[in-house]
SESE-903767 format. One record per residue (C-alpha): residue number from 0; residue in one letter; x, y negated, z negated. Coordinates in steps of 0.1 Angstrom, whole numbers. Each point is the difference from the previous one (the first is absolute). Layout:
N
+-----+--------+-------+-------+-------+
| num | residu |  east | north |    up |
+-----+--------+-------+-------+-------+
| NUM |      A |     X |     Y |     Z |
...
+-----+--------+-------+-------+-------+
END
This chain:
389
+-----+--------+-------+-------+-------+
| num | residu |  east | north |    up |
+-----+--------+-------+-------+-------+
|   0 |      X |  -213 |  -116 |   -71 |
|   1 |      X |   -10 |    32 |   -15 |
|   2 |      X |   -25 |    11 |   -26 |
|   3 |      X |     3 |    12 |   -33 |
|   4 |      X |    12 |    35 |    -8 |
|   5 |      X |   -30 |    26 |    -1 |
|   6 |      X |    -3 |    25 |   -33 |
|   7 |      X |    -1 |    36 |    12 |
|   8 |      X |   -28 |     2 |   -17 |
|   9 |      X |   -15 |   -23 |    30 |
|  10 |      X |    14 |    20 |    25 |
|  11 |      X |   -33 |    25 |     9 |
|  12 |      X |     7 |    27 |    27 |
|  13 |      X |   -23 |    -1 |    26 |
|  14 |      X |   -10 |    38 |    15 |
|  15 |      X |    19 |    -9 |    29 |
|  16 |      X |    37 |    -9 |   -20 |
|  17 |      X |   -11 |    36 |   -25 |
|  18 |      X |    10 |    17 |    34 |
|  19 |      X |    24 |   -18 |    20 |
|  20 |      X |    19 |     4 |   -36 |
|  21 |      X |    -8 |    35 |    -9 |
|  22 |      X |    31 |    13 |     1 |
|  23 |      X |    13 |   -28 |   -30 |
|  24 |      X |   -38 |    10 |   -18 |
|  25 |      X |    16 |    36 |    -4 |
|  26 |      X |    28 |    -7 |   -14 |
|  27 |      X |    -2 |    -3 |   -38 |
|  28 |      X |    23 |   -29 |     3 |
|  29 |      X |   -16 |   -23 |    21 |
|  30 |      X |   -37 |    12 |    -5 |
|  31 |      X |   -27 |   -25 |     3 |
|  32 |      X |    15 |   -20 |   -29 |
|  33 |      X |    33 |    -6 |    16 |
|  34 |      X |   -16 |    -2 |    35 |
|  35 |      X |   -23 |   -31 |   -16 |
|  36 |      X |    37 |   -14 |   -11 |
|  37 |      X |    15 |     0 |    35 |
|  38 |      X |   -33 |   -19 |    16 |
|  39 |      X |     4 |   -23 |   -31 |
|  40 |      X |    35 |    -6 |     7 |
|  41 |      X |    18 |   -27 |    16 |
|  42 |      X |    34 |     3 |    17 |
|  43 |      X |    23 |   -25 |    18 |
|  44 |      X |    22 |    12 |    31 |
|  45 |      X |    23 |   -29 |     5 |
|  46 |      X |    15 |     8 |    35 |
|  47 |      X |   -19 |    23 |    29 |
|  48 |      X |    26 |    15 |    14 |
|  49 |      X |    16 |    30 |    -3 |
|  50 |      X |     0 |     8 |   -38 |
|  51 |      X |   -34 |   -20 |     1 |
|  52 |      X |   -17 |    24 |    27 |
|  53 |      X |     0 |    33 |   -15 |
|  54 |      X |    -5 |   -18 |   -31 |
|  55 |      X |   -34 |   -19 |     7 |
|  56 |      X |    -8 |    30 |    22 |
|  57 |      X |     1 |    24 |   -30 |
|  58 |      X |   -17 |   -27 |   -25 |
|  59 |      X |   -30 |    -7 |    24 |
|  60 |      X |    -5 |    41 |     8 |
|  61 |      X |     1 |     3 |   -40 |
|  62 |      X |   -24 |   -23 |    -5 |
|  63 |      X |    12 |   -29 |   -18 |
|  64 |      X |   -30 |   -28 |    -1 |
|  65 |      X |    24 |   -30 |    10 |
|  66 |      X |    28 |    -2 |    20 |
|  67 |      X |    20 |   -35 |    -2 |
|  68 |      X |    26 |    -4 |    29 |
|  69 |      X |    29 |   -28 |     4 |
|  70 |      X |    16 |    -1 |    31 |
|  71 |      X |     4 |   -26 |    30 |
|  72 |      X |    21 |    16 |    24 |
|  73 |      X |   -15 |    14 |    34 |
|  74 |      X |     5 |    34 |    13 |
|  75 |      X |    28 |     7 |    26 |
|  76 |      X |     8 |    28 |    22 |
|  77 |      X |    27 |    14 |   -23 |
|  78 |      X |   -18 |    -1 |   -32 |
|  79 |      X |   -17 |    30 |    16 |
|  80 |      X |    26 |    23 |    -3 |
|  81 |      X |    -8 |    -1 |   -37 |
|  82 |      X |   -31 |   -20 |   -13 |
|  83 |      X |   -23 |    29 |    12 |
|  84 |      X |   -35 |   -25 |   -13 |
|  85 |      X |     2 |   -25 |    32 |
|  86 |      X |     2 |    19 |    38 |
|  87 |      X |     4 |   -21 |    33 |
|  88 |      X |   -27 |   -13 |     2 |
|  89 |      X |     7 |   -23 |   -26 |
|  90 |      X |    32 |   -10 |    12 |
|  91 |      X |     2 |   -38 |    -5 |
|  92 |      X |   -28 |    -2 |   -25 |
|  93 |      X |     4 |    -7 |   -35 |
|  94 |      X |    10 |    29 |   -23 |
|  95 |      X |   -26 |   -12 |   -28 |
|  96 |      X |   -26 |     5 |    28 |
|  97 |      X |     8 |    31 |    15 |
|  98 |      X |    -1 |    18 |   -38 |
|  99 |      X |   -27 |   -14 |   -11 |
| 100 |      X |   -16 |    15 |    30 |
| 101 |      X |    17 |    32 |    -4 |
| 102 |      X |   -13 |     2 |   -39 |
| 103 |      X |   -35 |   -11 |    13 |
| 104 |      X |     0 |    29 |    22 |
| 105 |      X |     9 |    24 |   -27 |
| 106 |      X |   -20 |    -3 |   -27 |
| 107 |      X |   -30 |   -29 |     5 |
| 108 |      X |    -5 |    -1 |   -39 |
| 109 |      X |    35 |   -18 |    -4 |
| 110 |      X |    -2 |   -35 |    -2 |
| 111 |      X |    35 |   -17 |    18 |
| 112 |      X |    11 |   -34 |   -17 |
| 113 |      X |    20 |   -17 |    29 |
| 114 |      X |    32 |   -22 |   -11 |
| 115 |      X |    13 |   -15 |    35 |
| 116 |      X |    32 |   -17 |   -15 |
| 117 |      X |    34 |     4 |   -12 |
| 118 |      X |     5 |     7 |   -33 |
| 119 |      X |    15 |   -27 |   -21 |
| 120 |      X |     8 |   -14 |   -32 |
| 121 |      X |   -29 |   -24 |     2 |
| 122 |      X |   -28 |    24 |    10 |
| 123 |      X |    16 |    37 |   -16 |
| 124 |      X |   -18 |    -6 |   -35 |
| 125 |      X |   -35 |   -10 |    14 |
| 126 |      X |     0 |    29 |    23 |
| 127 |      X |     8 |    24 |   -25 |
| 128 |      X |   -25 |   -10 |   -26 |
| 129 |      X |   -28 |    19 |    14 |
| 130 |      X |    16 |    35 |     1 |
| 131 |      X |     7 |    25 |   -19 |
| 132 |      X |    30 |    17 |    17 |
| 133 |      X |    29 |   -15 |    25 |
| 134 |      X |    18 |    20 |    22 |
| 135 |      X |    28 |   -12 |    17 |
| 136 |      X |     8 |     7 |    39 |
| 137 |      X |    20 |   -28 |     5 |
| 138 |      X |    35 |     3 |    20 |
| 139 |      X |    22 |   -27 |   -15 |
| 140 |      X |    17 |    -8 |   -34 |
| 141 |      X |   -13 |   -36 |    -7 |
| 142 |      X |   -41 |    16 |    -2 |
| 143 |      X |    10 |    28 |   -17 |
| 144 |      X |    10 |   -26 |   -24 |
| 145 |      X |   -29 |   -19 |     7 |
| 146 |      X |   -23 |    31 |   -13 |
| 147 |      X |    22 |    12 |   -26 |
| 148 |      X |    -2 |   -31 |   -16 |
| 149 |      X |   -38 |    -8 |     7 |
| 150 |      X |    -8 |    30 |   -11 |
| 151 |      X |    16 |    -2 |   -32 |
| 152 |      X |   -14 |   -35 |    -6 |
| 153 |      X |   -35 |    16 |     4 |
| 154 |      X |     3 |    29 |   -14 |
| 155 |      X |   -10 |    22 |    32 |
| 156 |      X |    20 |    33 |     5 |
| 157 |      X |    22 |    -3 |    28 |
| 158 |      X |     0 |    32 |    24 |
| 159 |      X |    35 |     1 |    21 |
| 160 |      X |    17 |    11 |    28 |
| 161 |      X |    25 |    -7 |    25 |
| 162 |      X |    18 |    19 |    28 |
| 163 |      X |    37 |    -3 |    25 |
| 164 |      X |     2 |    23 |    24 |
| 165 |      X |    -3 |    38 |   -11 |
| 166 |      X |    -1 |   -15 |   -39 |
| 167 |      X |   -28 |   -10 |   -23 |
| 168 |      X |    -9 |    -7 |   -31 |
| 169 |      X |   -31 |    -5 |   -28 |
| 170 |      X |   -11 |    -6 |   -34 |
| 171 |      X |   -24 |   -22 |   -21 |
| 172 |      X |    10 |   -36 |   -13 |
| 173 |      X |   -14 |   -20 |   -20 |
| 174 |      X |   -20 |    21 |   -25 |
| 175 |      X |    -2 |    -5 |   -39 |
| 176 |      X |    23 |    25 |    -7 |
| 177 |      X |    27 |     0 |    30 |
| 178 |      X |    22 |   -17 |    14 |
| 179 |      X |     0 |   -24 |    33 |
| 180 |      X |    17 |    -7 |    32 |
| 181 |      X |    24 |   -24 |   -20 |
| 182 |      X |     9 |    28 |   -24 |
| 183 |      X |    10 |    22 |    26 |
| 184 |      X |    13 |   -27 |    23 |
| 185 |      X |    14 |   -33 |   -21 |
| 186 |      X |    11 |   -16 |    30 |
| 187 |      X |    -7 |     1 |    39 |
| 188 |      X |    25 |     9 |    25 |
| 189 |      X |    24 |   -27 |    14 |
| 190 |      X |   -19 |   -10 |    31 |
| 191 |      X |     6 |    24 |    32 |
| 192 |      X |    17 |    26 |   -18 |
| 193 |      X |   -31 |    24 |     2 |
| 194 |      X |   -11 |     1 |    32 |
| 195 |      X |   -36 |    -4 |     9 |
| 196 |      X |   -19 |    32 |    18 |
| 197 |      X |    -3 |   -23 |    28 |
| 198 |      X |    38 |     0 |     4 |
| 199 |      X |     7 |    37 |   -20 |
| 200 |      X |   -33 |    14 |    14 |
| 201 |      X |   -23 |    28 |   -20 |
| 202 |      X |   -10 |    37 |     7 |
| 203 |      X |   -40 |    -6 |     9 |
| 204 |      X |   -10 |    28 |   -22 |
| 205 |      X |    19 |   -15 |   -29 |
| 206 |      X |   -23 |   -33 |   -11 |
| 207 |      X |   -31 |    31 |     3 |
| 208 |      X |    17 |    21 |   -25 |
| 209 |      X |     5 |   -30 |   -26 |
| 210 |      X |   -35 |   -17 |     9 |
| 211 |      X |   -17 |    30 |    -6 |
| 212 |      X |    23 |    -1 |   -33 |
| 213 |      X |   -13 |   -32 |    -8 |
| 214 |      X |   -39 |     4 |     4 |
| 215 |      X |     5 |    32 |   -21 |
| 216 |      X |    12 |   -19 |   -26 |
| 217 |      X |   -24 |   -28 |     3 |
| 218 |      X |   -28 |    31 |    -3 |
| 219 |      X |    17 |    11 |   -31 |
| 220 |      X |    -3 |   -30 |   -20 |
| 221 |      X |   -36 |    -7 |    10 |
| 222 |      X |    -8 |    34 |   -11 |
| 223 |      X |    20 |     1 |   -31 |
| 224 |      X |    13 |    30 |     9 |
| 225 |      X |    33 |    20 |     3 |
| 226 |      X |    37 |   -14 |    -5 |
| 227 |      X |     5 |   -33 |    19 |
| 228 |      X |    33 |   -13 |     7 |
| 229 |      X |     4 |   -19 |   -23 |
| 230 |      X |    38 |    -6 |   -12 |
| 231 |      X |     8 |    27 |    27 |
| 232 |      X |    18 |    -9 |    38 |
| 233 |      X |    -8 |    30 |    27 |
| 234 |      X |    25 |    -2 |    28 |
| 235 |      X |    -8 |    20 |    29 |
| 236 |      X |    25 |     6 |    24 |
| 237 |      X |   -16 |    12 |    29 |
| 238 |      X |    28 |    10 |    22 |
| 239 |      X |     6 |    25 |   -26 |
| 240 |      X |   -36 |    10 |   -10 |
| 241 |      X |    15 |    -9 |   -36 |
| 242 |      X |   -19 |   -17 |   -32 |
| 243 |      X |    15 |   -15 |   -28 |
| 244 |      X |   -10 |   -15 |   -31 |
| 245 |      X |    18 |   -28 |   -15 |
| 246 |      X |   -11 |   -14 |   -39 |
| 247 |      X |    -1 |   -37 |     0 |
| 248 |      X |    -7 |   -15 |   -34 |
| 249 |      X |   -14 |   -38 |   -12 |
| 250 |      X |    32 |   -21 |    -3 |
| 251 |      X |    -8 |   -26 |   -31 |
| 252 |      X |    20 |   -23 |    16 |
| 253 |      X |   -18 |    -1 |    32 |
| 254 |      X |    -9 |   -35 |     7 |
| 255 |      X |   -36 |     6 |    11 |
| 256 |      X |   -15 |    29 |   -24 |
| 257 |      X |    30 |     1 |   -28 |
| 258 |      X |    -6 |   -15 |   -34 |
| 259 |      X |     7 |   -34 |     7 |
| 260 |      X |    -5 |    -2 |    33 |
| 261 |      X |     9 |   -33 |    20 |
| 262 |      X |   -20 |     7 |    31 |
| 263 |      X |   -35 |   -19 |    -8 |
| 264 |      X |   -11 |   -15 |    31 |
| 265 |      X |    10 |    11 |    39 |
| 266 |      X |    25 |   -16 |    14 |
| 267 |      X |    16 |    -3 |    35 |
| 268 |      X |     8 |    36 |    11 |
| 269 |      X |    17 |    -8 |    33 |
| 270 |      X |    24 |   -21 |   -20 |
| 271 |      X |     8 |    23 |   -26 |
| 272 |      X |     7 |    29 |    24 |
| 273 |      X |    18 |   -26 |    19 |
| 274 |      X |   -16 |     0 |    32 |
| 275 |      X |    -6 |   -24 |    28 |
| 276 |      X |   -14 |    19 |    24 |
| 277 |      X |    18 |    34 |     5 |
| 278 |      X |    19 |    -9 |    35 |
| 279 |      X |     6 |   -37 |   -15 |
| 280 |      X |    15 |    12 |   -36 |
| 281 |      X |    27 |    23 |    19 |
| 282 |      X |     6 |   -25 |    30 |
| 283 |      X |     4 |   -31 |   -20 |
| 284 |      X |    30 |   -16 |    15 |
| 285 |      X |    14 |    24 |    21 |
| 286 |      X |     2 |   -13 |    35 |
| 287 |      X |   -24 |    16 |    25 |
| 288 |      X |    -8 |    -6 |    39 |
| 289 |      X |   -36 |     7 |    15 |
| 290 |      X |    -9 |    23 |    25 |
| 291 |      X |    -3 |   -19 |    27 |
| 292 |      X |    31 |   -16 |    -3 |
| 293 |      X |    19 |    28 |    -5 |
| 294 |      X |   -17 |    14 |    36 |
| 295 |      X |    11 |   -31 |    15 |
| 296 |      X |    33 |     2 |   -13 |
| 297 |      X |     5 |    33 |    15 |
| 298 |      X |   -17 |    -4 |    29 |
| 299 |      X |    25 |   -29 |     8 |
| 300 |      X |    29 |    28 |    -3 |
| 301 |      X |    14 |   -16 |   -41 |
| 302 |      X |    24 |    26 |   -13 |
| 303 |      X |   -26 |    13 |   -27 |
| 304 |      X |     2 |    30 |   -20 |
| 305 |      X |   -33 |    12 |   -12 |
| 306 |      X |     3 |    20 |   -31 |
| 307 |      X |   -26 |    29 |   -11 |
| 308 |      X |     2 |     3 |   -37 |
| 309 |      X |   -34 |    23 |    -7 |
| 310 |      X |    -1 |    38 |     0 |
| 311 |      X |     3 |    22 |    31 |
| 312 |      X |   -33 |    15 |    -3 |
| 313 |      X |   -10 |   -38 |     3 |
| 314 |      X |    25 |     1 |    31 |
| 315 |      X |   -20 |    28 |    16 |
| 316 |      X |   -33 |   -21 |    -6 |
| 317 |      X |    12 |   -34 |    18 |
| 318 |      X |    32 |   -18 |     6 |
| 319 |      X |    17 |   -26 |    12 |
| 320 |      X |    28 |    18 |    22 |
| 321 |      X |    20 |   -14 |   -29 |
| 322 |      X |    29 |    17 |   -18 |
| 323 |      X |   -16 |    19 |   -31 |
| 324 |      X |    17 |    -2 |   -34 |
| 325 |      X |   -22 |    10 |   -27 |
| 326 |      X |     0 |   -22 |   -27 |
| 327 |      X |    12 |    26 |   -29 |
| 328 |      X |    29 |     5 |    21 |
| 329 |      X |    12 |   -35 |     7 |
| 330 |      X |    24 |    -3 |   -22 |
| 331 |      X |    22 |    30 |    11 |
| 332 |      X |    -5 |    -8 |    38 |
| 333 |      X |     4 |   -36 |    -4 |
| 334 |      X |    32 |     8 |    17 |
| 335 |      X |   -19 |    11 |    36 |
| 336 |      X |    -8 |   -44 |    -1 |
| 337 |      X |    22 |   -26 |    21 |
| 338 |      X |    -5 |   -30 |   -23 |
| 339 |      X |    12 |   -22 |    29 |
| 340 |      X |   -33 |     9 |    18 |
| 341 |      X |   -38 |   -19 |    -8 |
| 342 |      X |   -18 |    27 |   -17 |
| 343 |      X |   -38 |     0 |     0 |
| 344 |      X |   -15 |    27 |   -26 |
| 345 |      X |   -32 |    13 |    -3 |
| 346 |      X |   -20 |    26 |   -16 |
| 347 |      X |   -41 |     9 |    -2 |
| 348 |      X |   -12 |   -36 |   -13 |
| 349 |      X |    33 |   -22 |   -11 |
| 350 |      X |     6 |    14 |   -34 |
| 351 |      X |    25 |    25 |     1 |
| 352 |      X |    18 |   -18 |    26 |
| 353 |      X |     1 |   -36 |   -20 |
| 354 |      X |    20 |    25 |   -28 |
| 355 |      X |    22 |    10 |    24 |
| 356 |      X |    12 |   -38 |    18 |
| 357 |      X |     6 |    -5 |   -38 |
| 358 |      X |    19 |    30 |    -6 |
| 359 |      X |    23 |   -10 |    33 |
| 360 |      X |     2 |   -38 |    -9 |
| 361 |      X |    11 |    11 |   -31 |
| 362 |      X |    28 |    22 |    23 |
| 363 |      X |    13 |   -26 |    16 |
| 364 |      X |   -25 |     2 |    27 |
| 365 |      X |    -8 |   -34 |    16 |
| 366 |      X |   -24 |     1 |    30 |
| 367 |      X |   -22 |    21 |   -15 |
| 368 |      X |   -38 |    -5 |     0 |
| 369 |      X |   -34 |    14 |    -8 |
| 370 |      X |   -24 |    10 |    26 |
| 371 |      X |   -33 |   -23 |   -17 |
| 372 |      X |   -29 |    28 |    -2 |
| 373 |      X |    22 |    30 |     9 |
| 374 |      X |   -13 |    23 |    33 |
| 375 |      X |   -34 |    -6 |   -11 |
| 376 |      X |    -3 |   -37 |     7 |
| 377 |      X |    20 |    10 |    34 |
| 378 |      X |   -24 |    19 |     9 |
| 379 |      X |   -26 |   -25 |   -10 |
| 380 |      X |    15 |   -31 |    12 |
| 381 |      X |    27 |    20 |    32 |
| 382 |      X |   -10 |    32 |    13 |
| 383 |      X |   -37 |    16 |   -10 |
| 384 |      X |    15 |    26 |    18 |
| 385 |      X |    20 |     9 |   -37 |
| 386 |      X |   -19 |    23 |   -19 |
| 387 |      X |   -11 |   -13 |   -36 |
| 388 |      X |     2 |    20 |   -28 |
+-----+--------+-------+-------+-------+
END
């Protein structure tokens, strides 16, 4: 898989990496001693997209000897608007691909360690055994878990961060002294209730600022250097231009890195954050209708009311011609709704609108149903003519 960690004392500069890392050689911080550490080092980026971009980016520049990536997703025209390390060209093609390409063209001395899969219980604490350092770039609550827990099973630091929108957030898991993601977060969400960045969407700029966040930190526990943050949570609000500082300490209790802890093996993450798929886990038994049924339907003239329950800036983007009631404000306009009529409801992907057919069933409202997919599968499966978003 991947070969044994190196000794600094192995890792030689060459006359060529003295100059392309001169400006780290002046520094009496880095100098050639902690220069040596970085090509020495060995970092994992789980995830390569847009916390992972500036983050490998930064790592490969800086001259960190191996570079392990995890990813299995392929790039698509609106991760561009953020995950600045893959361009059009690579559209289509495998994320792992297009940064290890990226990092090749860099900095030639850094050597990639490719990890085409999804992460998993299974494969987590054989992927991590050969490196020294994990950051996490993942976007969802059951890997965080995933690498919390891996990482304190094998002792690796665990570099974090996650965004929403103009929000983000980062800190260091994992270590001796601190605490980890369980500390700080016992217990995940109920599934749905925090909305994905795919559904809540992200400022583009934002995963740069905590990427960049990340490999700094990554750079300062290679070089031994500076104050880490450890036991500390920076939240950068960057609608504001604010940074705060929050002090998070090791809970003895914590059932992977307390005292007695009861967390000894990995177990099924997806489970314990209770998820079945995101569309399935919030559309479980709530009746829905496919697109091109409900075009039939109305193309045959059926007395159908078609519901709008996202955002009007969504409105703006795409619609449905349908009547727009955002979500938040259902239940003080429920009132604008004739429950004698068949409502269809829909939102971006299915989600939002399967919580609002419950929200009327649970009304009194009894021909109501979930458009399957939302105006994206329309689009897909009805009309390319809807934009996608």
């Amino acid at each position: 898989m991947s070969t044994p960690i190196t000794t600094h004392d192995e890792a030689k500069l060459n006359n060529e990496e003295i100059l392309r890392y001169s400006r780290h050689l002046i520094m009496p911080e880095v100098g050639m001693v902690g220069q040596r550490k970085l090509k020495a080092a060995r970092v994992l980026c789980v995830g390569a997209g847009g916390l992972g971009s500036p983050l490998i980016l930064y790592l490969a520049a800086a001259g960190v000897g191996t570079i392990g990536l995890v990813d299995f997703d392929v790039v698509d025209y609106s991760n561009l608007q953020r995950q600045i390390i893959h361009t059009m060209r690579d559209v289509g093609r495998h994320k792992i691909d297009s940064a290890a390409e990226k990092i090749a063209a860099i900095n030639p001395f850094v050597n990639t360690v490719r990890f085409e899969t999804k992460l998993t219980s299974a494969n987590a604490l054989e992927i991590f055994r050969d490196f020294d350092i994990i950051a996490d770039g993942t976007d969802n609550f059951a890997t965080r878990y995933l690498v919390n827990d891996a990482c304190v099973l094998s002792g690796k630091p665990n570099v974090y961060a996650s965004i929403f929108r103009f929000e983000g957030q980062a800190t260091i898991f994992a270590t001796e002294s601190g605490p980890c993601y369980r500390c700080l977060y016992p217990e995940p969400p109920p599934p749905g209730l925090v909305p994905s960045c795919a559904e809540g969407g992200v400022l583009g700029v934002l995963p740069g600022i905590l990427g960049t966040i990340q490999a700094t930190e990554v750079i300062k526990l290679i070089l031994g250097t500076g104050e880490p943050l450890i036991g500390r949570l920076l939240l950068v609000d960057a609608l504001a231009a604010r940074f705060r500082e929050l002090r998070v300490r090791k809970n003895p209790d914590c059932p992977a890195c307390g005292v007695n802890p009861t967390v000894r093996k990995l177990i099924d993450y997806d489970q314990f954050c209770g998820i079945r798929g995101e569309e399935a886990a919030a559309t479980a038994g709530i009746p829905e209708i496919q697109p091109e049924e409900l075009k039939r339907r109305l193309d045959a003239g059926e007395d159908i009311f078609v519901l709008d329950v996202r955002e009007p800036h969504e409105y703006q983007i795409c619609n449905l011609n349908g009547y727009l009631i955002p979500i938040g404000d259902l239940p003080k306009r429920v009132h604008e709704l004739d429950s004698s009529r068949a409502i269809v409801i829909h939102c971006k992907s299915g989600t939002r609108s399967a919580k609002a057919v419950e929200f009327l069933h649970q009304a009194g409202f009894q021909q109501v149903t979930n458009l399957a997919g939302g105006i994206m599968r329309w689009s897909e499966k009805v009309d390319p003519t809807v934009p996608r978003y």
